[in-house]
N, C-alpha and C positions, 0 to 999 in steps of 0.2 A: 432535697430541698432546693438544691443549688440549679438541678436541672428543670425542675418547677419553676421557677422565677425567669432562668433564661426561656423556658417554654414561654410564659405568659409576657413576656418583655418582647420575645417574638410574635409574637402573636398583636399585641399592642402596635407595635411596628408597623406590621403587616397593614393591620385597621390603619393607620396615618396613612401610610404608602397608598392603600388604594382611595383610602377619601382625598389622597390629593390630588390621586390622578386625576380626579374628575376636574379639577380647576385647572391643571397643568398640560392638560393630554395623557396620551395612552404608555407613555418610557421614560418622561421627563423627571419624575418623583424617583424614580432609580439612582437619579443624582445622588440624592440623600440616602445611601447604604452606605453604612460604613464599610472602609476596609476593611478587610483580614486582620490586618496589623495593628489596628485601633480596637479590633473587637477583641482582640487576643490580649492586650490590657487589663478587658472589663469582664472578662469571662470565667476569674477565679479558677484556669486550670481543667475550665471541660470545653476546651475548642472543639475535639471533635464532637460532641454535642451538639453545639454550636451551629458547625460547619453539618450536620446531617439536619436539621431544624432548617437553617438556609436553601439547604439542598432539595428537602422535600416541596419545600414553597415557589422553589423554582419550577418542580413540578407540575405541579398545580398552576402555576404562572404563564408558563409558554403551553399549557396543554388546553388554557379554558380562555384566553385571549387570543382575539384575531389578530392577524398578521399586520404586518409594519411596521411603524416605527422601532415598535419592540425589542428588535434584535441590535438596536445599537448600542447596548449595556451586556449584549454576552458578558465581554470579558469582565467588563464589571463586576458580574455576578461571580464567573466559575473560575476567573484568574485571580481577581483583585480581592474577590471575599471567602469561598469556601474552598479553595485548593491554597489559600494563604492562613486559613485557622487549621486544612490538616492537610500538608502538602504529599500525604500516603492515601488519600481518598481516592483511588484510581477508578469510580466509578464515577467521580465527578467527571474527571478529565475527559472518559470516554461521551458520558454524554453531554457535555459544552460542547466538544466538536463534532460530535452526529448533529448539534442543530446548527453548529455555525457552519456544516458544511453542505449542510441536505438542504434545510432549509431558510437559515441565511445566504447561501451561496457564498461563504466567503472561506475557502478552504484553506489558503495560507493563515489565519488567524486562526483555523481550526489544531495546523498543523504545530503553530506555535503554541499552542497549549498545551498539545501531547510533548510535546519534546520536554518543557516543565516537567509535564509529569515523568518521562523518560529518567531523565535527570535524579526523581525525588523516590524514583523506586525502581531499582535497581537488577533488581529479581523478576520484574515482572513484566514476561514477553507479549502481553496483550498491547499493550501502550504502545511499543515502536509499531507491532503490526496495524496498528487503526492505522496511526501516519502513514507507514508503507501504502498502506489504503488508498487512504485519499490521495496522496502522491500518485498513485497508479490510476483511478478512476476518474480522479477530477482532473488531475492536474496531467494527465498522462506525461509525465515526467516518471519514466521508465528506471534511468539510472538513480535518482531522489527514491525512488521506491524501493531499490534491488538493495542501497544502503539502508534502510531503514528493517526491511525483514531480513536483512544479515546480522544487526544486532537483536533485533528477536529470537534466532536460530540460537545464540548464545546465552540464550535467559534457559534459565530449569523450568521444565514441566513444558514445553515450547510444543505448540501441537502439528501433528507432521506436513498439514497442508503447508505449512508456513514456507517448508523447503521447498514446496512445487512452485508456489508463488514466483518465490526469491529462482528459482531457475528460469521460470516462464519471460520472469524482468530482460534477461538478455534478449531472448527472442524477440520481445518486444522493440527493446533498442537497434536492433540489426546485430548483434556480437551473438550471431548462432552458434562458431564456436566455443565457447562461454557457457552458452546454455546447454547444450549438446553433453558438454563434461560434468555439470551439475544433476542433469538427467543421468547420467550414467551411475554417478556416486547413488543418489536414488534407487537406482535400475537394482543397483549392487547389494544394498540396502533394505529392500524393502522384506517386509513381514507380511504380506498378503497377496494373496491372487490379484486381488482390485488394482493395489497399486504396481504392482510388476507390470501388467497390464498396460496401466495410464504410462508407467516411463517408458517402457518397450515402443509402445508410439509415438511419442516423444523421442526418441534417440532416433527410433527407423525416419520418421518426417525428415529430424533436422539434417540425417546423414545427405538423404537423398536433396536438402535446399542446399547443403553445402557443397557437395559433387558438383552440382548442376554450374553451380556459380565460381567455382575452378574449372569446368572444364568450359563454360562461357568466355572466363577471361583470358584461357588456354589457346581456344581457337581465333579470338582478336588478336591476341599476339603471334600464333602463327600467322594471319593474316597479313598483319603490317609488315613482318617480316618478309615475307614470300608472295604477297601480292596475290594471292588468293586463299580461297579459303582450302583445308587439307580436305585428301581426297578422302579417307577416315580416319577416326579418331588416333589409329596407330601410328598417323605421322604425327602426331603431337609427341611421341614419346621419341620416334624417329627423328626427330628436329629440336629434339631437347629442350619443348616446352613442359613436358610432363615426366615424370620418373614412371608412372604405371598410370595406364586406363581404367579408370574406377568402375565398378558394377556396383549396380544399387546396391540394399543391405539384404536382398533374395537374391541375390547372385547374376540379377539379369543385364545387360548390357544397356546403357544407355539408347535412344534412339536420337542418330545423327543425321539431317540433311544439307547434305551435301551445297547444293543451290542456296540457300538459305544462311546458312552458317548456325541453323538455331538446334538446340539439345533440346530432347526431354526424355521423361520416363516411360515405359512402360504403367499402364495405370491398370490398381489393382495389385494386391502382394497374393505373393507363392502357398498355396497350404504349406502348413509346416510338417 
């Protein structure tokens, strides 16, 4: 009976809100929603009720109105009203900020609402990976992103993409090292052909971006030393810039020119 009444009290609502919009504009009647905190008062005990009646209507809301003004009650909606009558609705959270980040464009207030929900469920690794998300897609803030699906990797049930993610983050950032060893625990790790696979290449790329980029730094500092460039690679171990000349991760030797002072690979990997 109790959710009867909050239905139609909803609904009642609902009827005012949209007959006002039409005197106020298309967002302005949003004013008049109550909080979370005020509803949670009036609600006799079925907030989440409540908070799913809200939540559908929000559905309905952002899916059958045109764009605009609209979105500047998000948080109004999924922070201040129905993630505050059930702050364990992790499906609100997800979808507040798929629209305040797709389609509001406003991904730091997207972000801010996950981490809420981060905070209000604890077990559940879907919440930081949306952030890591939008950290990584919108905001490409790479290192924001690698923290975020690092505490995802810590929740139960955490699905394996998450680690590829969380390793790809360093690559991203320039700390190939980093990544490199993340791919390897992976490599070490993995339960399928598929994924053996994805890190094997992953570990072979980064090895060969990492050589290249020691033995670039390798041959400038013989350089400045000795006022030219060496005549090959073996004087760099000979001049005690290097301890050993690296071969890619097929055993093939770098290609060095001389003239030039520039490295690269061989392109193309070894059958195995």
């Amino acid at each position: 009976m109790v959710a009867a009444v909050a239905l139609g009290g909803a609904l009642f609502a609902q009827g005012r809100l949209e007959s006002s919009a039409q005197v106020r504009g298309d967002s302005d009647h949003l004013l008049y929603l109550p909080s979370g905190r005020l509803l949670k008062v009036l609600d006799l005990g079925y907030s989440e009720v409540l908070a799913d009646l809200v939540y559908l209507w929000s559905i309905q809301y952002y899916g059958n109105y045109p764009g605009g003004v609209r979105y500047d009650y998000l948080l109004q909606i999924y922070d201040r009203v129905i993630t505050e009558l059930d702050p364990r609705f992790a499906d609100a959270y997800v979808l507040g900020a798929a629209i305040l980040s797709v389609e509001a464009h406003r991904p730091e207030d997207a972000i801010r609402l996950l981490d809420k929900g981060v905070r209000a469920n604890p077990e559940d690794w879907m919440l930081p990976f949306e952030a890591g998300f939008v950290a990584y897609h919108d905001l490409h803030d790479y290192p924001r992103a690698a923290a975020y699906f690092a505490t995802a990797i810590e929740r139960p049930g955490v699905h394996p993409v998450v680690r590829r993610f969380h390793a790809e983050m360093f690559n991203r950032a320039g700390d190939r090292e980093t990544s490199r060893r993340y791919w390897e625990e992976i490599l070490r790790t993995a339960d399928t052909d598929y994924l053996r696979g994805v890190a094997a290449r992953h570990v072979h790329d980064l090895t060969v971006e990492i050589d290249l980029a020691h033995l670039r730094q390798a041959i400038a500092e013989f350089s400045r030393v000795h006022g030219s460039n060496p005549a090959d690679l073996r004087d760099l171990v000979r001049g005690g810039v290097l301890r050993v000349v690296p071969v890619d991760p097929d055993g093939r030797p770098y290609v060095y020119d001389r003239a030039t002072g520039s490295i690269a690979r061989v392109r193309g990997r070894s059958a195995p």
